[in-house]
C-alpha positions, 0 to 999 in steps of 0.5 A: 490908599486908605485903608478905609477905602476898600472897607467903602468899597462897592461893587455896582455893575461890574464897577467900583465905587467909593461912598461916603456920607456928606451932609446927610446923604449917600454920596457914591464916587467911582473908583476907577482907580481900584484895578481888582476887587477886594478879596473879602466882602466889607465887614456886616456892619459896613453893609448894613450903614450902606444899606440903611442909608440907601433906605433912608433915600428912597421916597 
C-alpha cells in the first residue's frame, strides 16, 4: 500500500474510498481492500482539498 493511500482515504457509509483528482475532477473509488479503518483522521489539509473539490462540483 501507498502510504498515501490511507491519507486519501474516506470513509462514506460504513465503507471505504479511495479518491484522487483526474483531469479536474473528484474521482472516488472503492477501497474494499482497506479491511480496518484508519486509526488517525486524515490530516486538515487533506479534509479540506477534499472538501473543496466537492464544493467546487456542486452545480
Amino acid at each position: 500500500m501507498h502510504p498515501n493511500d490511507r491519507l486519501r482515504t474516506v470513509w462514506l457509509f460504513g465503507r471505504p474510498y479511495w479518491w484522487t483528482t483526474e483531469e479536474q475532477r473528484l474521482v472516488l473509488r472503492s477501497a474494499h481492500w482497506l479491511l480496518t479503518p484508519p486509526t488517525d483522521p486524515p490530516p486538515a489539509p487533506v479534509l479540506t482539498d477534499l472538501v473543496q473539490q466537492l464544493a467546487a462540483q456542486r452545480p
